[in-house]
C-alpha positions as CSV (number, residue, x, y, z in Angstrom):
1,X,-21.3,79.1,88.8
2,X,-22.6,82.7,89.5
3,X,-23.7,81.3,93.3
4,X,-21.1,83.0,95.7
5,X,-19.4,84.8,92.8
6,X,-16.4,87.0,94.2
7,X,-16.1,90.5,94.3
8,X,-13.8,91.9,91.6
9,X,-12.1,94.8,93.4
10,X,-11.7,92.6,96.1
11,X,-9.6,90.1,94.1
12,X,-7.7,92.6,91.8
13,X,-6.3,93.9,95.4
14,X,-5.7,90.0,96.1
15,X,-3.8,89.9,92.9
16,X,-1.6,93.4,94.1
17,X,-1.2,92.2,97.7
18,X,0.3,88.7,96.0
19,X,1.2,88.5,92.6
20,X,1.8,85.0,92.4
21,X,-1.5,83.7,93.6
22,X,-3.4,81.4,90.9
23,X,-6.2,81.1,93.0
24,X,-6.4,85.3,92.4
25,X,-6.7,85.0,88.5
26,X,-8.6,82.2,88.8
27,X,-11.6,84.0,90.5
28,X,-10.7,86.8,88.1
29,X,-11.5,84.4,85.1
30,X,-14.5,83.4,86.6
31,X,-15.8,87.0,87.0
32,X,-14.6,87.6,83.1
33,X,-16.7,84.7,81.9
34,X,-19.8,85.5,84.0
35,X,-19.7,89.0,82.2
36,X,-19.1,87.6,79.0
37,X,-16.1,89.1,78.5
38,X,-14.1,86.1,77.1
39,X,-11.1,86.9,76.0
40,X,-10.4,89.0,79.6
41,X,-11.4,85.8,81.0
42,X,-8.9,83.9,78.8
43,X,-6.1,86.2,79.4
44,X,-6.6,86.4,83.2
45,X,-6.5,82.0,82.7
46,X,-3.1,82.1,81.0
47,X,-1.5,83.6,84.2
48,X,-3.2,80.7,86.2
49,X,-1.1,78.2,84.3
50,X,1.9,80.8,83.8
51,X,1.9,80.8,87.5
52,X,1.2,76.9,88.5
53,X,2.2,75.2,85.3
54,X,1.7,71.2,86.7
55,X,-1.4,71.5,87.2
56,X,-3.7,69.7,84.8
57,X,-7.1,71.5,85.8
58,X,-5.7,74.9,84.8
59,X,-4.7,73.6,81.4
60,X,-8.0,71.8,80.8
61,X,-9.9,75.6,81.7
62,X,-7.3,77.5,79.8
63,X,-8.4,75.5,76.8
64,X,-11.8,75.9,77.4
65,X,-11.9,79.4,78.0
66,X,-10.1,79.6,74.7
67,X,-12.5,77.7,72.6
68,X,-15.1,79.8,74.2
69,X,-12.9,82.7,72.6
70,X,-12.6,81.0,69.7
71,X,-8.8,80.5,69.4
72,X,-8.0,77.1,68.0
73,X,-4.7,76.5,67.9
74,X,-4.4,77.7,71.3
75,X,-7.3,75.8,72.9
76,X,-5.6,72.6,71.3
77,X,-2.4,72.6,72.7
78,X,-4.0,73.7,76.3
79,X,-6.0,70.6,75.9
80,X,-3.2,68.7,75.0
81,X,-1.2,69.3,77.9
82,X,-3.8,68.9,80.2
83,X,-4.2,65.6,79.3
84,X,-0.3,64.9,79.0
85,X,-0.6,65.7,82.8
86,X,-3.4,63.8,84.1
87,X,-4.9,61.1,81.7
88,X,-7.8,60.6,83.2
89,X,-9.0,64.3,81.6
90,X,-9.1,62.6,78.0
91,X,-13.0,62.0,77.8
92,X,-13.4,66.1,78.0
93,X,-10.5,67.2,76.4
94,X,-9.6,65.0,73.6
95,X,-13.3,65.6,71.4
96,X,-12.0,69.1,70.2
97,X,-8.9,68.2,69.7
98,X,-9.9,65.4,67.3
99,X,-12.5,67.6,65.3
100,X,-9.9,70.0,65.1
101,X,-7.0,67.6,63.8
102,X,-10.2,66.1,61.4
103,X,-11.2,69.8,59.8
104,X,-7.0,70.5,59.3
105,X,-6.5,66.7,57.7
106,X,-9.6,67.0,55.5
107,X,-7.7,69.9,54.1
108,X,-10.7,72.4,53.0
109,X,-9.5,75.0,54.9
110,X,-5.7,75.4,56.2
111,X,-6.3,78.5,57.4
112,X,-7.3,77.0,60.2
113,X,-3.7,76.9,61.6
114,X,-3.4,79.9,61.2
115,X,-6.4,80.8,64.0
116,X,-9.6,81.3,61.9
117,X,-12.4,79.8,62.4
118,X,-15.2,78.5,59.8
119,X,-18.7,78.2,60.0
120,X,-22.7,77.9,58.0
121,X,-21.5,75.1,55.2
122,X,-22.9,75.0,52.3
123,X,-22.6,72.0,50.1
124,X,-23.8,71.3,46.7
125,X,-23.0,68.4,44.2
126,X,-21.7,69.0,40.6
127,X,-21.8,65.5,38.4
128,X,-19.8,63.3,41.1
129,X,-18.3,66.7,42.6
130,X,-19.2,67.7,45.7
131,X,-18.6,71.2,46.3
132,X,-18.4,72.9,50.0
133,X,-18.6,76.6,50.6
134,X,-18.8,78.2,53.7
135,X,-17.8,81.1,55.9
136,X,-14.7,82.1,57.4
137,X,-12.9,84.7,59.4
138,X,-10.3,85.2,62.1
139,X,-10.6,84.0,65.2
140,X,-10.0,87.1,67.1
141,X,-12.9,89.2,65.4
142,X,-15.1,90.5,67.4
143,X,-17.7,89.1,67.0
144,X,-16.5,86.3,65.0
145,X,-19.0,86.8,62.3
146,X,-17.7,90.6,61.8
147,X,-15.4,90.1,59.2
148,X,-16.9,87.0,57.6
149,X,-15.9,86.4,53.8
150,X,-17.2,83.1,51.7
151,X,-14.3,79.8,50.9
152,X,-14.6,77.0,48.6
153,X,-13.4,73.6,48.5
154,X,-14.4,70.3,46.4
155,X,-14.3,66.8,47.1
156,X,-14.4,63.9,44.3
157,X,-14.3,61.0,47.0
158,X,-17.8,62.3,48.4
159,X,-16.6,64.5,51.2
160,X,-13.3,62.6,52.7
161,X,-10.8,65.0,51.3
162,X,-11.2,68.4,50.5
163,X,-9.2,70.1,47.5
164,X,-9.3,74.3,49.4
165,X,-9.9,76.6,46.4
166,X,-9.5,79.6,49.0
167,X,-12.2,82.6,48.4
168,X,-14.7,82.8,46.5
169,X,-16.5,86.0,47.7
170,X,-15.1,88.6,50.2
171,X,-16.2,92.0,51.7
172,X,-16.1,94.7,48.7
173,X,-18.0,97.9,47.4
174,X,-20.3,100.0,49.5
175,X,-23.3,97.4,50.1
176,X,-20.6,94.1,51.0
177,X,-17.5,95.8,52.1
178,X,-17.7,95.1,55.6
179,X,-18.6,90.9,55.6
180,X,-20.1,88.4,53.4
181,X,-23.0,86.5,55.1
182,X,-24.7,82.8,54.4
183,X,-26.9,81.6,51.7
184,X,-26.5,78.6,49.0
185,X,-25.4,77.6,45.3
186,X,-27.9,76.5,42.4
187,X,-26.4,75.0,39.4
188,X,-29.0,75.2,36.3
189,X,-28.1,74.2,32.2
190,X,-24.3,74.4,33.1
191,X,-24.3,77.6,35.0
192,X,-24.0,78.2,38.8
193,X,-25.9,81.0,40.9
194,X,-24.5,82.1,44.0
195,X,-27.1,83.8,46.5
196,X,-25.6,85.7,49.1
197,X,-25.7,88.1,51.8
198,X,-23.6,90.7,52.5
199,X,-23.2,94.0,54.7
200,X,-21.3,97.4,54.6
201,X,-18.5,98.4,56.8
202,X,-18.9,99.5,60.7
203,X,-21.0,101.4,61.8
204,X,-23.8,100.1,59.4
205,X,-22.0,96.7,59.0
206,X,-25.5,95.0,60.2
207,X,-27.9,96.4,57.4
208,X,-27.9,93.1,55.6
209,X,-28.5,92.6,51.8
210,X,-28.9,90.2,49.4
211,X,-26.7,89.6,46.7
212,X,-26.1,87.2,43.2
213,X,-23.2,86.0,41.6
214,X,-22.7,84.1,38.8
215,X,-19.9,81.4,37.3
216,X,-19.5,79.1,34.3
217,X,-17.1,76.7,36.3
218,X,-18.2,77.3,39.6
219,X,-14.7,78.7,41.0
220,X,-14.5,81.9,39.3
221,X,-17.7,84.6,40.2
222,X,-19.1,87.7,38.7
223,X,-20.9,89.5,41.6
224,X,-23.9,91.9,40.4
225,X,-23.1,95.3,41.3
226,X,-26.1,95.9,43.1
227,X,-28.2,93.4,45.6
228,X,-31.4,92.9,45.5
229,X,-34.6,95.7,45.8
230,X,-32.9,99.1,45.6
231,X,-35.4,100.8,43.7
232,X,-37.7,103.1,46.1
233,X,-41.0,100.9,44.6
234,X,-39.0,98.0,45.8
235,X,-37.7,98.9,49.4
236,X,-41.4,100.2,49.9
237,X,-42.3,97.2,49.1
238,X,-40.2,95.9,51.7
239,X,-40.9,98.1,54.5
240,X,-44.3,96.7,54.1
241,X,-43.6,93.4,54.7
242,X,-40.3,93.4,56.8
243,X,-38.1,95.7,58.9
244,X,-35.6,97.4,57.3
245,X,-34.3,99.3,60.0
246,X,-35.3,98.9,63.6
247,X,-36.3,101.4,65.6
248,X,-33.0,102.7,67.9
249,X,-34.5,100.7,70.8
250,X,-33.8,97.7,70.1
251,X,-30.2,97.8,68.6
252,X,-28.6,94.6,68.7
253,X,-25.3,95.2,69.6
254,X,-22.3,98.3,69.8
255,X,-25.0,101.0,69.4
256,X,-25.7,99.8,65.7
257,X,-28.6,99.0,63.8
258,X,-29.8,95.6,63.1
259,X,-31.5,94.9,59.6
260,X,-32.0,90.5,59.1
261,X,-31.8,89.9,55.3
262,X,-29.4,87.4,54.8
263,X,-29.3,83.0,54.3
264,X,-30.9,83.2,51.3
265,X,-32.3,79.8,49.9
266,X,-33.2,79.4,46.6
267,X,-35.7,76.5,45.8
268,X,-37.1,75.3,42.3
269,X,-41.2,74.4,42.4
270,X,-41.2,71.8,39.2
271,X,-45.1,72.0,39.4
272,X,-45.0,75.9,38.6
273,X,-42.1,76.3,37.3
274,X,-40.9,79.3,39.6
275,X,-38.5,80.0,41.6
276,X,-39.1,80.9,45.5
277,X,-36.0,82.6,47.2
278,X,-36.7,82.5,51.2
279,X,-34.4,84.9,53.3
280,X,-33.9,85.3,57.2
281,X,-36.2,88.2,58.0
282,X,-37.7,90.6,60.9
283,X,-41.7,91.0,60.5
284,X,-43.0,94.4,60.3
285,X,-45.1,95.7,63.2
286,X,-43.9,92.9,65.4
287,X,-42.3,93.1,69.1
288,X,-38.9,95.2,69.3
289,X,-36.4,91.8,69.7
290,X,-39.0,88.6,69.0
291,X,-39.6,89.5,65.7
292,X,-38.2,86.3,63.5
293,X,-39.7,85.2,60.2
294,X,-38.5,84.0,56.9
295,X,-39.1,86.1,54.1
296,X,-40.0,85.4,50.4
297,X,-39.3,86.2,46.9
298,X,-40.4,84.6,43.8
299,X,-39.1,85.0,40.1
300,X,-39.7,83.3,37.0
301,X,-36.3,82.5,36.4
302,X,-33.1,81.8,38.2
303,X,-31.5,84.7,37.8
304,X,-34.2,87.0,38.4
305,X,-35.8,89.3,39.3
306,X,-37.3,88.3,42.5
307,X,-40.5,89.8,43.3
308,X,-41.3,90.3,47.4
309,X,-44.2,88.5,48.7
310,X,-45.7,88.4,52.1
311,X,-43.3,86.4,54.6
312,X,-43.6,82.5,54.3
313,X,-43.3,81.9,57.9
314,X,-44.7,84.9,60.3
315,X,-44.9,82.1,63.5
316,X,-46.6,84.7,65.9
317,X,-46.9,83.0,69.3
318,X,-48.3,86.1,71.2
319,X,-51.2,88.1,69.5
320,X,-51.2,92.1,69.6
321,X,-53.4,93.8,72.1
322,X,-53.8,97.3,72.7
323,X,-50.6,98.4,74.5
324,X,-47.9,95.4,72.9
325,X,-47.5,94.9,69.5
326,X,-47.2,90.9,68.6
327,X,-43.9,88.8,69.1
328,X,-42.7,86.1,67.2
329,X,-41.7,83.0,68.4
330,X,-38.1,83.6,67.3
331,X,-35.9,86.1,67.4
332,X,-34.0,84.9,64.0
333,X,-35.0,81.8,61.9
334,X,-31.5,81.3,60.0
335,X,-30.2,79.4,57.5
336,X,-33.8,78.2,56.1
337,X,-34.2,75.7,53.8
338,X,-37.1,74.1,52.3
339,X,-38.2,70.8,51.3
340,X,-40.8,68.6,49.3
341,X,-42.1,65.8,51.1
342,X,-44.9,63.4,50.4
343,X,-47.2,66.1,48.6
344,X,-46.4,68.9,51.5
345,X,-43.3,71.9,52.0
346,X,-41.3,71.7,54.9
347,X,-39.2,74.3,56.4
348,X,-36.4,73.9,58.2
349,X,-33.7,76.5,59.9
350,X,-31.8,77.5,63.2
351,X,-32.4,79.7,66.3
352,X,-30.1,80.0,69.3
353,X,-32.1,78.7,72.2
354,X,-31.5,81.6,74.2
355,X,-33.4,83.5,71.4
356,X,-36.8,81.6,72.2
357,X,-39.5,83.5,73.0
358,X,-40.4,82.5,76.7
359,X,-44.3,81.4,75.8
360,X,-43.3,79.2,72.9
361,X,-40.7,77.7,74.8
362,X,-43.4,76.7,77.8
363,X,-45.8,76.1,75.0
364,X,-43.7,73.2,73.6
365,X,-41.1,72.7,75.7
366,X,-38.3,71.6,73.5
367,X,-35.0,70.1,74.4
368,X,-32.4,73.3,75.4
369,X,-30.0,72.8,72.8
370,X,-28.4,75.8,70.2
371,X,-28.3,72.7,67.9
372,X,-31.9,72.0,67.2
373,X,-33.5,72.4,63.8
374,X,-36.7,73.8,64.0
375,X,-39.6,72.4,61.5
376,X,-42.5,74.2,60.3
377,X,-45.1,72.6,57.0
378,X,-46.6,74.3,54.8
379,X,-49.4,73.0,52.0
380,X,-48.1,75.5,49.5
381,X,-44.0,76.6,49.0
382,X,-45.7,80.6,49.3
383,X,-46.6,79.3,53.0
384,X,-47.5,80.2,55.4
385,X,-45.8,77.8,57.4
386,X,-46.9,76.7,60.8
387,X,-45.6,73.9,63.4
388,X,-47.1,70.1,62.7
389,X,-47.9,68.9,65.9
390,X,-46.5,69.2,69.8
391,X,-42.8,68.7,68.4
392,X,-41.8,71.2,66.0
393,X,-38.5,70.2,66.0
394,X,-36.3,67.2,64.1
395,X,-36.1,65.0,66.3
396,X,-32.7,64.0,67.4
397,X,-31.0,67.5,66.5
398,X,-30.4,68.6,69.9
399,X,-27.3,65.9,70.1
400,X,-25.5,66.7,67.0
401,X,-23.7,69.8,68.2
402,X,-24.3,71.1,64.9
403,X,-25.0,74.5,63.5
404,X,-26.4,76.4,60.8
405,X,-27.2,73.0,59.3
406,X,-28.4,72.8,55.8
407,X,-29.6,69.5,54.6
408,X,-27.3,67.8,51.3
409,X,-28.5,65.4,49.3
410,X,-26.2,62.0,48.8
411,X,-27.1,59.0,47.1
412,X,-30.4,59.3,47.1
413,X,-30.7,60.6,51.5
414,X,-30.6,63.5,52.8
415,X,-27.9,64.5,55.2
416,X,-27.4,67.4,58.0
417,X,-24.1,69.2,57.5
418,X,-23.3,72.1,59.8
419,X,-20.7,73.5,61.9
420,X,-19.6,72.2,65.5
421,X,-20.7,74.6,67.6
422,X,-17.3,73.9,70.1
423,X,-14.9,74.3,68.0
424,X,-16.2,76.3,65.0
425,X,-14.9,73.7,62.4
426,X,-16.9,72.2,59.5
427,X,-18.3,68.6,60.5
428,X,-17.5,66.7,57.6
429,X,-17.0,63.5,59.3
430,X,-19.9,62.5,60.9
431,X,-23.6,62.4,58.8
432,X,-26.5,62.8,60.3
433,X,-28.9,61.1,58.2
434,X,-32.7,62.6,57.8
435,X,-35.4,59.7,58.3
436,X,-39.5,60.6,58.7
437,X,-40.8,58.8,61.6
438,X,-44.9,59.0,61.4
439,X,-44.2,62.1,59.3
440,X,-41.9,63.5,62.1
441,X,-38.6,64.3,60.5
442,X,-35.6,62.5,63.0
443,X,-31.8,62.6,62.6
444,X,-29.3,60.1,63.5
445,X,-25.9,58.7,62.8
């Protein structure tokens, strides 16, 4: 699409010299998109189809410009009316609008209507509940994660219908107060533990920590004041291990520090009897943006404290020399999760493929997909963990379309639930089942 891209002062004086031109605002889209400027893109769309309102193509871009931007309701009816106009657009219009119809029927979150988006599910079972929280926000926030804050709903027909309990944790107090982040729900002698993360408000709003909460019916939470390792013998501790605060030169995004500590995952080793939190991390010392690993904390009990340990997975894919320090082989590893399989640990989590570094990627060549789950083993749950042959991926991941996947048990199988990365709505309908293959984990419906 960038081949023979047109000049943008030369079609804003197309657009001067004739109004009424869709072609003009058209090429004016185009530009937007290429610059990743989407909702420019989308508003520069809706006077293609203000201006030439019959025609079906402009309709079925609208809508996808507007998914792109993350507006639902208005991608939907776009879609809609493209296909009311020329039938044979079904096969790429009607998907979104059926996962979108699916999430608002399923009923865990009617704010959906309203514009808001959801995304990283996570699902836990009670007894014969099954409980879904997960991450929502407005779909006009820039970025969309910005102003996340953390939903609940339950299902007692495993995972049809949805009874929405609305939120269970949102952006408060000077360590949260600007957006609740990822991580999972343990339930232990009646009780349930929330792990979370959270950040302050703009301009620190990406120093990520880790936070606990606690409930006796899983629907109302007390939140500890403070998240986890504040003391100075703690965030030395830390800084040892992990980056706290990057150096200014590689700030992520809007001039604003980046810290990754968030997606924590708690997991219960029977044999030992502890408990081994792992966290999305940055390793210390390693290159300025491929610096992904998953950290670790361990504790005797549930509750805490959890003691830092070295990272569990530090997957170094270029060694230091004397000029470059070393680079990871991600730039994040979220939403990790760990588990036991035939007498070894297996780690699982997500990385946008973009965020590859460029020698893993020749090094293995995996499928380009944002929807592959990466797979590491480990002999030990402390790590480290380290890819098991040429395909360290599950296979069959790059065709769900799925997102910040976390694995749910059900009946006795494991299951990949995530959200669709189109149309930023839980995927509740379809279940990806986990099989092993020779030892390679695979996914399919």
């Amino acid at each position: 699409m960038s081949i023979g891209l047109p000049d943008r002062a030369l079609v804003r004086r197309a657009i001067l010299t004739h109004p009424l031109r869709p072609k003009a605002y058209r090429a004016l889209a185009l530009i937007y998109q290429q610059q990743q400027r989407g909702r420019s893109a989308l508003a520069a769309m809706r006077q293609v189809v203000a201006l030439n309102p019959a025609e079906a193509q402009g309709w079925l871009e609208l809508g996808a410009l507007a998914l792109e931007a993350h507006q639902l309701p208005e991608a939907v009816a776009a879609l809609e009316r493209a296909i009311a106009l020329d039938a044979s657009l079904a096969p790429q219009a009607q998907p979104p609008i059926d996962r979108y119809r699916a999430a608002l029927a399923a009923g865990y979150a009617p704010q959906l209507a309203a514009g808001w988006v959801t995304w990283d599910a996570m699902v836990w079972r009670s007894g014969d509940r099954l409980w879904l929280h997960y991450l929502t926000g407005p779909g006009d926030a820039d970025p969309f994660y910005a102003v996340g804050e953390w939903h609940a709903a339950y299902s007692d027909d495993g995972g049809q219908q949805w009874q929405a309990i609305g939120p269970i944790t949102q952006p408060s107090g000077s360590w949260a107060g600007g957006r609740i982040l990822a991580g999972c729900v343990r339930e232990e002698a009646g009780r349930f533990y929330q792990f979370y993360g959270g950040s302050p408000p703009r301009p620190r709003w990406n120093h990520e920590q880790i936070g606990l909460a606690e409930s006796a019916d899983g629907q109302t939470w007390a939140r500890s004041p403070e998240p986890s390792w504040t003391s100075p013998a703690e965030q030395a501790q830390f800084d040892h291990f992990y980056k706290r605060e990057p150096h200014a030169a590689v700030i992520k995004q809007m001039g604003e520090a980046f810290c990754h500590r968030r997606d924590p995952f708690v997991w219960h080793d029977p044999r030992s009897n502890r408990y081994y939190l792992y966290f999305t991390a940055a390793l210390q010392g390693t290159h300025n943006y491929f610096h992904g690993g998953v950290g670790l904390a361990t504790a005797e009990a549930i509750a805490g404290p959890y003691q830092l340990q070295a990272p569990a997975a530090a997957p170094i894919c270029v060694e230091a020399s004397a000029t470059e320090p070393a680079a990871s082989a991600f730039y994040e590893m979220e939403r990790p999760q760990v588990l036991h399989h035939h007498g070894r640990y297996h780690l699982f989590f997500g990385c946008w493929h973009q965020n590859l570094h460029p020698a893993w990627r020749d090094r293995y060549q995996p499928p380009t997909s944002h929807s592959l789950i990466y797979w590491l083993v480990a002999d030990d749950p402390a790590g480290p963990f380290l890819p098991a042959g040429d395909r360290p991926w599950v296979l069959g991941s790059d065709r769900t379309g799925l997102y910040g996947v976390q694995w749910v048990e059900i009946e006795s199988h494991w299951y990949a639930w995530g959200h669709d990365i189109l149309t930023f709505t839980l995927d509740l309908s379809r279940r990806y089942r986990l099989s092993w293959v020779n030892q390679q984990p695979t996914i399919s419906d």
